[in-house]
VMD Tcl script that draws the C-alpha trace (Angstrom):
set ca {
  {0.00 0.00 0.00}
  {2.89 2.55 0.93}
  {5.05 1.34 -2.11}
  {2.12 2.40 -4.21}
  {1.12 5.75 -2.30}
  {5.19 7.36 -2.55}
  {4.73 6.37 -6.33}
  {2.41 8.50 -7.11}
  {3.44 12.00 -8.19}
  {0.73 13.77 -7.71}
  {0.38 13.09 -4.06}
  {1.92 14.56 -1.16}
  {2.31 12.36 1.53}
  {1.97 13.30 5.33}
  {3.40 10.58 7.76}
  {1.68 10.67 11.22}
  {2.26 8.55 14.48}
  {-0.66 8.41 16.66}
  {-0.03 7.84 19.95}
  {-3.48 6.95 20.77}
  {-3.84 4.48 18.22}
  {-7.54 3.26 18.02}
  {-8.65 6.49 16.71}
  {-7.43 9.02 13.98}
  {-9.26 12.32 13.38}
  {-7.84 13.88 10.28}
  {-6.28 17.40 10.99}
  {-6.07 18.55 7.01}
  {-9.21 19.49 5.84}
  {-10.64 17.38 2.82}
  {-7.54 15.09 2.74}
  {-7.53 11.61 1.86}
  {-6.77 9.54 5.18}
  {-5.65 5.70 5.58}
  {-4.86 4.99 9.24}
  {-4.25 1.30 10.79}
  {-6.37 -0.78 13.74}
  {-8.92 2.38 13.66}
  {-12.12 3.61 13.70}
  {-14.28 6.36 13.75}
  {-17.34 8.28 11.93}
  {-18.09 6.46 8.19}
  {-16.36 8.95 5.80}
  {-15.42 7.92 2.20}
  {-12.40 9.72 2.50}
  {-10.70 7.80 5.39}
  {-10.16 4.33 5.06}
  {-9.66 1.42 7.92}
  {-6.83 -1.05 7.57}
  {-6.48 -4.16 10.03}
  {-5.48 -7.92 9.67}
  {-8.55 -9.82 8.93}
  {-9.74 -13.05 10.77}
  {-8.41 -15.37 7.79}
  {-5.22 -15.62 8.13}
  {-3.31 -13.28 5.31}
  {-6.20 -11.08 4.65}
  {-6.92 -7.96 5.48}
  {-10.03 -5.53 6.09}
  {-10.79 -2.47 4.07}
  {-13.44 -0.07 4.88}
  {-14.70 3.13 5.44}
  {-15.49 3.16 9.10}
  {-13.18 1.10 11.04}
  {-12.14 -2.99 11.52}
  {-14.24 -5.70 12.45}
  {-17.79 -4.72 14.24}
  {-16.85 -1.42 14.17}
  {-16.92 -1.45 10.12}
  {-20.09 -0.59 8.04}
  {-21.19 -3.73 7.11}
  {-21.21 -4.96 10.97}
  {-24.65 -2.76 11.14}
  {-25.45 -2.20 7.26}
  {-25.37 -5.07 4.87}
  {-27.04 -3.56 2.44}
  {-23.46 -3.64 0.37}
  {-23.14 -7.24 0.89}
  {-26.95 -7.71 -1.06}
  {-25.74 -5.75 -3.62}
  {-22.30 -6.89 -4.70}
  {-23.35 -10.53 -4.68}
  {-27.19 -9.65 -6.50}
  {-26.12 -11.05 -9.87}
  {-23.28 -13.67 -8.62}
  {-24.51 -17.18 -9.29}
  {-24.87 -19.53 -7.08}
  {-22.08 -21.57 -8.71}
  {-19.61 -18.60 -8.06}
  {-21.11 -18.48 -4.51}
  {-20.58 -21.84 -3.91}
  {-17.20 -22.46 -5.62}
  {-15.70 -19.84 -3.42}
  {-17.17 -21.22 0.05}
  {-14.81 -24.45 -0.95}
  {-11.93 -22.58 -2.46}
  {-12.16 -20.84 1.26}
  {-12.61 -24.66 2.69}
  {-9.88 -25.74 0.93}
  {-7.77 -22.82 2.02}
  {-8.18 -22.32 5.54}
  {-10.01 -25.96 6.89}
  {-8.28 -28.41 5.04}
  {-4.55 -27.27 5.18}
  {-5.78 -25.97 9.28}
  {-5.00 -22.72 8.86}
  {-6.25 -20.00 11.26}
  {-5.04 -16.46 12.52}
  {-2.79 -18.68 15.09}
  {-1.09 -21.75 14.63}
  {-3.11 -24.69 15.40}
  {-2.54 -28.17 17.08}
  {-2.08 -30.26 14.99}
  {-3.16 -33.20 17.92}
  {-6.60 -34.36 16.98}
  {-8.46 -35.84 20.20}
  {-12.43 -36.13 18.75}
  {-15.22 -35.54 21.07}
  {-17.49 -38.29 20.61}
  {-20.65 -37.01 22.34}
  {-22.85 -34.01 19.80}
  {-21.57 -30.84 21.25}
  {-22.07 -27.13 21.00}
  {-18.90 -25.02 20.75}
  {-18.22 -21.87 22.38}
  {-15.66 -20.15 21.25}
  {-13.79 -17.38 24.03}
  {-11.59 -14.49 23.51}
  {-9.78 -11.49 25.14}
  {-12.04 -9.48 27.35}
  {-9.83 -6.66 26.98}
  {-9.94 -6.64 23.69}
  {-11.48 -3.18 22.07}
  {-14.25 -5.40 20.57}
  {-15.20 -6.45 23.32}
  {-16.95 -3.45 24.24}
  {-19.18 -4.00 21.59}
  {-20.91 -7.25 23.76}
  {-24.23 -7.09 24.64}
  {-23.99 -10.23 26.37}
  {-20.02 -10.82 27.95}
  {-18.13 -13.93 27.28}
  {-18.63 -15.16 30.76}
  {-22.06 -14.50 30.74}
  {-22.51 -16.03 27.31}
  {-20.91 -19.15 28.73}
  {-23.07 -19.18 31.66}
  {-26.03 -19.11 29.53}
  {-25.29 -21.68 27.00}
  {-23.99 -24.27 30.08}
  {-26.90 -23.66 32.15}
  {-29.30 -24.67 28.99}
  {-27.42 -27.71 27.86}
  {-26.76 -29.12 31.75}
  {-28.12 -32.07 32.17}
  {-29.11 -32.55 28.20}
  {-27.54 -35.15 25.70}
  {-25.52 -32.23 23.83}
  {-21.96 -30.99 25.83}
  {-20.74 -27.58 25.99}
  {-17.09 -27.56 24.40}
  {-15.49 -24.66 24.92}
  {-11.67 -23.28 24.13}
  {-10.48 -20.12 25.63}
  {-8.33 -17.45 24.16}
  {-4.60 -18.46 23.93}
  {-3.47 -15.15 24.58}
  {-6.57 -14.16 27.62}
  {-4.98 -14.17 31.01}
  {-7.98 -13.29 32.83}
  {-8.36 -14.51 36.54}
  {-12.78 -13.86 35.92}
  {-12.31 -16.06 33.26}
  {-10.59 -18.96 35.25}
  {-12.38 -19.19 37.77}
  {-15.55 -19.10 35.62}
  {-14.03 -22.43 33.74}
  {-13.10 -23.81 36.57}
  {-16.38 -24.12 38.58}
  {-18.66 -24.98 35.10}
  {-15.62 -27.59 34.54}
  {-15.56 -28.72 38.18}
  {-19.36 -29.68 38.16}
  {-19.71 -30.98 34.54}
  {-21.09 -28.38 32.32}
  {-18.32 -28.03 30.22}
  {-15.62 -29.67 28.39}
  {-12.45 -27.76 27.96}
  {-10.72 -28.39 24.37}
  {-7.10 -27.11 23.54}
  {-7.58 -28.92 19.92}
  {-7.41 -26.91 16.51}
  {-10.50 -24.13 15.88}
  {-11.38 -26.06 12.80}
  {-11.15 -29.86 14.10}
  {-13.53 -28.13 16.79}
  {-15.81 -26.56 14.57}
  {-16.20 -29.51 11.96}
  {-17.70 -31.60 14.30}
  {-19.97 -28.74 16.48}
  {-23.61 -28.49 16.48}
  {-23.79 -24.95 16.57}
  {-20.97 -22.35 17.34}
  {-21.06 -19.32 19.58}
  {-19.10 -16.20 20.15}
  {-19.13 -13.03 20.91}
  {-17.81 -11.52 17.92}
  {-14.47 -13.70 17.59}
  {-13.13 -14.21 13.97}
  {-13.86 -17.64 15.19}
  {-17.19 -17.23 13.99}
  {-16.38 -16.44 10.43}
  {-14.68 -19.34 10.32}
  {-17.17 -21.26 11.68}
  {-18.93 -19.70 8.38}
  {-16.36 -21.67 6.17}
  {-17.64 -24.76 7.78}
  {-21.07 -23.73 6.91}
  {-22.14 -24.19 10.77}
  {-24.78 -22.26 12.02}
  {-23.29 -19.13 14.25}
  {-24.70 -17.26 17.44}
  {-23.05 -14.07 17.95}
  {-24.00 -11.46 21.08}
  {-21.96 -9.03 20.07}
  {-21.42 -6.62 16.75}
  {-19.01 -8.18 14.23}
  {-18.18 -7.70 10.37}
  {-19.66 -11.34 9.32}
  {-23.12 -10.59 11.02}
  {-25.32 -10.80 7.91}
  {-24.87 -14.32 7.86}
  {-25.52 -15.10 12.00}
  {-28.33 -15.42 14.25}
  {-27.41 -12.12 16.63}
  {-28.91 -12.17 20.21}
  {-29.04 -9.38 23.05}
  {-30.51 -10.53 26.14}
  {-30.72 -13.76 27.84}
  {-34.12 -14.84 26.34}
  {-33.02 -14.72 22.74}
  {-29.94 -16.58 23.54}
  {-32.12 -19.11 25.35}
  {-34.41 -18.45 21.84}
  {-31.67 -19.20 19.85}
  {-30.52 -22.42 20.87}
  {-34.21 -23.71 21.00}
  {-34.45 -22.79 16.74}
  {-30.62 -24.20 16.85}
  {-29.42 -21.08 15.92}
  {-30.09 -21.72 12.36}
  {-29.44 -19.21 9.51}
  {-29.72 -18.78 5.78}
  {-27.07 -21.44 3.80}
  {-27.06 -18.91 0.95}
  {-26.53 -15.34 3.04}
  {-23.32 -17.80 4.29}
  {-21.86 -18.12 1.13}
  {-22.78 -14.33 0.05}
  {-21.20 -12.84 3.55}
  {-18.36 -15.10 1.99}
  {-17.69 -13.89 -1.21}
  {-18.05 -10.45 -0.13}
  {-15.57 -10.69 2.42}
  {-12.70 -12.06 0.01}
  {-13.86 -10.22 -3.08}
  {-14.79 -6.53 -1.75}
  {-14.14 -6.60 2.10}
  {-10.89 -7.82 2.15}
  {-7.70 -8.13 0.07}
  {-4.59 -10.78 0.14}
  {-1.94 -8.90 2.33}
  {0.09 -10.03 -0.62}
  {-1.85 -8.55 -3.57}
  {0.04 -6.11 -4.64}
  {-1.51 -5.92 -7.65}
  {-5.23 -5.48 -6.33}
  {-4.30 -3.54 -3.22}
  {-2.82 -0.63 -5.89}
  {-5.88 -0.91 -8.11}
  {-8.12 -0.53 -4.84}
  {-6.08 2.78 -3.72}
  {-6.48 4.11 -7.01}
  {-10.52 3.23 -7.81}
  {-10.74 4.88 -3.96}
  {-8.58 7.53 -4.34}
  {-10.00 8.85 -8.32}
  {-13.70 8.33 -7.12}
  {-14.73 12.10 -7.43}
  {-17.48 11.88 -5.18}
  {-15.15 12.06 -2.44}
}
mol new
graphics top color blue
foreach p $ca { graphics top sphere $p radius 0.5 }
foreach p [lrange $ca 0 end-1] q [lrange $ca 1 end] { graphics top cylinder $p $q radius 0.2 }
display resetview
């Protein structure tokens, strides 16, 4: 993206370090604005960089990374880029993306190799940081979601697997996995995300890129939180639509899967390596007079 930008002749380039990095407010009037792990108002002119869930990818957009970005709230973009796509194209991506990430286990950290299968149907619940700046965007917590989901399955013929961040180091969070693990309601897993997801009922997060992967699987998703892949989950806010949820399975719409899919690698998101595409992006967004 840089090598492209300094390239250009008729741009003058203005470096910036932010020291508060999770926001950047432009201070030149009407100038074109690309800023890293941000986000702020929608504006045409300022686009959002960040690494992606899938591994290599990353995130484009005009109002920030991940549930902060427009289509978390609006998918009215995601209807209309995939309108006229056929469902052959829709589906031949879904396994190009199955091929890419599930079969060669690939995920945004390296995964065990180890395969230990859970023989009993399960339900998996997928953690992550709490500190995490998505996080605020919860309506229902991690813990709590946890809570919820072991209290419905105890005592049911479906377990609650459940794999916690690698990188969380919250004591709120132990102790919560400790007491449901101490009196049976869940089963901790250390096993890779996909082996995990392959075999799950149902997945649930908060708004983990878990849960787009759990998308490549074509597994129904339950997310209580504001995320980028939303369009194609069931979303819940309160305690009785979680409970709600798992009664209807947390079902969704096969087809808005592969759409939210095709979207995300065709529009949303660009190969970190792409040098090709990411320069032709820059210069569609950058000639686009209605900015």
């Amino acid at each position: 993206m840089i090598d492209y930008l300094i390239h250009r002749d008729d741009l003058v380039i203005v470096p910036r370090f932010q020291f508060y990095w999770r926001h950047c407010i432009p201070k030149i009037e009407n100038a074109w604005v690309v800023s890293y792990h941000t986000q702020g108002q929608k504006n045409s002119k300022h686009l959002h960089i960040q690494e992606a869930p899938l591994a290599g990818r990353c995130s484009f957009d005009d109002a920030g990374f991940a549930g902060f970005s427009s289509i978390a709230t609006n998918h009215s973009a995601i209807e209309a880029f995939t309108a006229k796509v056929s469902a052959e194209l829709l589906e031949q991506n879904q396994k190009e993306l199955y091929q890419q990430y599930v079969v060669n286990n690939v995920s945004k950290y390296k995964q065990s190799s180890e395969t230990a299968p859970i023989t009993e149907p399960y339900v998996f619940v997928a953690l992550q940081i709490s500190t995490d700046v998505v996080s605020r965007l919860a309506w229902i917590s991690g813990i709590e979601m946890l809570q919820i989901v072991a209290e419905y399955y105890r005592s049911s013929g479906t377990r609650v697997v459940v794999k916690r961040h690698p990188y969380c180091g919250s004591m709120s969070m132990q102790k919560c996995l400790d007491e449901l693990e101490e009196n049976g309601s869940i089963i901790r897993a250390s096993g890779s995300i996909h082996q995990l997801i392959s075999s799950a009922k149902l997945v649930l997060t908060v708004n983990s890129g878990v849960g787009l992967e759990a998308l490549i699987h074509n597994k129904p998703v339950i997310v209580s939180g504001r995320c980028d892949y939303s369009y194609a989950t069931q979303t819940v806010k309160t305690r009785t639509e979680l409970f709600e949820a798992l009664t209807n399975t947390g079902d969704s719409d096969p087809l808005k899967r592969q759409q939210l899919l095709y979207y995300y690698v065709h529009q949303f998101t660009l190969a970190a390596n792409a040098g090709e595409k990411i320069s032709a992006r820059l210069q569609d967004w950058l000639s686009d007079q209605s900015n």
